[in-house]
C-alpha positions as CSV (number, residue, x, y, z in Angstrom):
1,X,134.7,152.3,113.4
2,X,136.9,154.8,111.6
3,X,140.8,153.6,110.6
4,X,143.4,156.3,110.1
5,X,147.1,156.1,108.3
6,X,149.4,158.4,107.7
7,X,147.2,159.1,104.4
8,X,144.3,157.9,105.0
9,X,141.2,157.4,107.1
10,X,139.0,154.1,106.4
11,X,135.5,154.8,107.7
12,X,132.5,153.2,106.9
13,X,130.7,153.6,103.5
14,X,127.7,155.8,103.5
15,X,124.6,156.8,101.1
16,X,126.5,159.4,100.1
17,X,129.0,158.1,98.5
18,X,127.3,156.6,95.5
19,X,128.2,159.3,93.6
20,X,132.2,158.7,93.8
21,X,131.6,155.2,94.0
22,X,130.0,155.1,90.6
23,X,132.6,157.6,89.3
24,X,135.7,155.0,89.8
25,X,133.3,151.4,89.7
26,X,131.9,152.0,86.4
27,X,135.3,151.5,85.2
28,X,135.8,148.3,83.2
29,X,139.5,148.9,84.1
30,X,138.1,147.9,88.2
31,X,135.5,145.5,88.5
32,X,136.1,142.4,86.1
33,X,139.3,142.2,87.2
34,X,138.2,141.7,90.9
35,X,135.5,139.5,89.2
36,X,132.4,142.2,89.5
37,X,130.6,144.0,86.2
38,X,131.4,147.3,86.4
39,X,128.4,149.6,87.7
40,X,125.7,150.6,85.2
41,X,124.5,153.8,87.3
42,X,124.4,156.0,90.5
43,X,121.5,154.0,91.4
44,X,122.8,150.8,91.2
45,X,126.1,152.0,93.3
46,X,123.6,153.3,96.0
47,X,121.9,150.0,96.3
48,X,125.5,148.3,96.8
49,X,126.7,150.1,98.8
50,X,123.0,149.6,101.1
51,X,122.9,145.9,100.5
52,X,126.7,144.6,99.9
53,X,128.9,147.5,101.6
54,X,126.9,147.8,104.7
55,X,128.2,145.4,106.8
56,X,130.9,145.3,109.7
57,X,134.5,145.3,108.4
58,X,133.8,146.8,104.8
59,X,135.3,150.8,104.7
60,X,135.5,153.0,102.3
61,X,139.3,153.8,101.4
62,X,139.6,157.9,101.7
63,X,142.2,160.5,101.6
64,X,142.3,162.4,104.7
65,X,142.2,165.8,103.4
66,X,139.0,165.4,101.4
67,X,137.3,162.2,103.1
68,X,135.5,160.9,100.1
69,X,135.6,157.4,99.0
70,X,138.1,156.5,96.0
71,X,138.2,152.6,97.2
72,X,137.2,150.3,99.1
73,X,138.9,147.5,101.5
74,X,136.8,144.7,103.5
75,X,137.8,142.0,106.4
76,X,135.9,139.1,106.1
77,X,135.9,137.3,109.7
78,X,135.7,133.5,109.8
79,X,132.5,132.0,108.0
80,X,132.1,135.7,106.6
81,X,135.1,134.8,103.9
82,X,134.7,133.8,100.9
83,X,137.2,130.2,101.9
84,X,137.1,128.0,104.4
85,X,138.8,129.5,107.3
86,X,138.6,129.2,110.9
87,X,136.7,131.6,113.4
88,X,139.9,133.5,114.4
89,X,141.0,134.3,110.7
90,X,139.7,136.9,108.5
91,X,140.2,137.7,104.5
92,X,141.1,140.9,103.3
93,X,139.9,142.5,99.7
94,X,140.3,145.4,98.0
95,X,140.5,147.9,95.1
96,X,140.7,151.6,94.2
97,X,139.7,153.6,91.4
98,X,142.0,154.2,88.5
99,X,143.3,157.4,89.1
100,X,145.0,156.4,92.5
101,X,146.7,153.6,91.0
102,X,150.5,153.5,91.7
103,X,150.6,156.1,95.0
104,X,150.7,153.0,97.0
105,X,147.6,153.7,98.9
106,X,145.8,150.2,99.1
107,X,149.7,148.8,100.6
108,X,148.9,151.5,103.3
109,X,145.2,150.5,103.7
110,X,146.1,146.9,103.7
111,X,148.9,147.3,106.4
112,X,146.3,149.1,108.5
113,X,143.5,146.4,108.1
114,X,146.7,143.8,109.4
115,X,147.2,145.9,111.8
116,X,143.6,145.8,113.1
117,X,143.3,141.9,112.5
118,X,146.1,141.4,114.4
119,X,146.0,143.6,117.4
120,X,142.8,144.7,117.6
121,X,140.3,141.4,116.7
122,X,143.5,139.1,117.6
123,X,143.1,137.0,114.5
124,X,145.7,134.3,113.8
125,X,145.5,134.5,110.2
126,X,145.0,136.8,107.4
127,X,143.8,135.4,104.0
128,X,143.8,137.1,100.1
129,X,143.1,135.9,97.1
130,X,143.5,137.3,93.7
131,X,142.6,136.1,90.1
132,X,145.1,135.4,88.0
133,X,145.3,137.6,86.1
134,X,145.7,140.3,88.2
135,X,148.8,141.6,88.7
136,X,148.8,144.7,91.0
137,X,146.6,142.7,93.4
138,X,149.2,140.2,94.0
139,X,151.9,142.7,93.1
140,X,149.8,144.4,96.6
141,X,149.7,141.1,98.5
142,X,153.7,140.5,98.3
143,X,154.3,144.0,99.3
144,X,152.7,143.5,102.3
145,X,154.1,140.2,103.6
146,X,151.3,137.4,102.1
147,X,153.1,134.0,101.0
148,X,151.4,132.1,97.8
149,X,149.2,129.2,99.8
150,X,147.1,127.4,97.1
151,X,145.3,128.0,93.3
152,X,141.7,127.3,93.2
153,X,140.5,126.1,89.6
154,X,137.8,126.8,88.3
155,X,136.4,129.5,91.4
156,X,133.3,131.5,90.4
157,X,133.6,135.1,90.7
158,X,131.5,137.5,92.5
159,X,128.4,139.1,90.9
160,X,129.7,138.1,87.5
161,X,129.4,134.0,87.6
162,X,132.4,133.2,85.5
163,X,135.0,130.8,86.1
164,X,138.8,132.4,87.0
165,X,141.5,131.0,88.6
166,X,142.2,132.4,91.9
167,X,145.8,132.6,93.7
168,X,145.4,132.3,97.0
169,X,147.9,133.9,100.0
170,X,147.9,134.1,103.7
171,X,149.6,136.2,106.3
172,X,150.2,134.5,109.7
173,X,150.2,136.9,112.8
174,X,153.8,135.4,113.6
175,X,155.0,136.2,110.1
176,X,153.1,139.9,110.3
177,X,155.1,140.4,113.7
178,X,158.2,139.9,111.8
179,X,157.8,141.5,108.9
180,X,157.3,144.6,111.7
181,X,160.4,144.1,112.4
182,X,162.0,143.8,108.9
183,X,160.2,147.6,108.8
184,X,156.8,146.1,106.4
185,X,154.1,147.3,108.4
């Protein structure tokens, strides 16, 4: 399945994208802030994206003029997500390498992945969480309609197995409809 925007297309990741993928993940500036070490190598970025990025719902976030990945952005459906959420919800997650910051580009990926959710898979709810400490994340999820739900203390992170404080939002299909309205989607 391939997802297109005014800017971008989401496809899924490939083998051949290790390369880029190291390029922007080895950044310390990326990872540990979404609670993943940075990668160590080319080879290491190949074998994520074969054994953690291969999976329905995870694209790679690319610019439609060049098609290669700078990003990533995942729907987690039901039991899939990392909370407890019901079989017609899904989690989104995100990030983008550095040099994309600020262009606005995952707010245009997340509004497509809504979109999808909600009029595509039909999914009542749309789930994000964030750690703490990260600003543009949650700066991304109030851009794009997501109310503050719940803090989770104490929440491992991925791949890295340290304790962070996670904010937790959601998106209701009833608010997303609105916020279409309001001209946020």
């Amino acid at each position: 399945m391939i997802l297109k925007t005014e800017r971008l297309e989401l496809r899924p990741w490939r083998e051949t994208d290790a390369v880029t993928l190291y390029e922007y993940a080895k950044d310390e500036r990326i990872g540990p802030i979404a609670g993943w070490p940075a990668h160590r190598s080319v080879e290491e970025s190949a074998e994520i994206i074969k054994t953690v990025f291969a999976h329905e719902g995870i694209f790679a976030v690319t610019l439609k003029d060049d098609n290669i990945a700078i990003g990533l952005i995942g729907l987690l459906l039901g039991s899939n997500s990392n909370f407890d959420i019901a079989a017609n919800e899904g989690e989104v997650s995100y990030w983008i390498g550095v040099p994309f910051w600020g262009r606005g580009l995952i707010p245009e990926a997340v509004c497509e992945i809504l979109r999808y959710g909600f009029e595509d898979l039909k999914l009542e709810s749309i789930w994000c969480g964030c750690f703490d400490n990260n600003a543009q994340s949650k700066k991304v999820q109030e851009k794009c309609g997501f109310t503050y739900q719940y803090t989770q203390q104490s929440r491992l992170s991925f791949l890295d197995n340290e304790e962070r404080t996670e904010l937790v939002s959601r998106i209701t299909r009833t608010a997303w409809l609105q916020g279409l309205g309001l001209g946020l989607g």
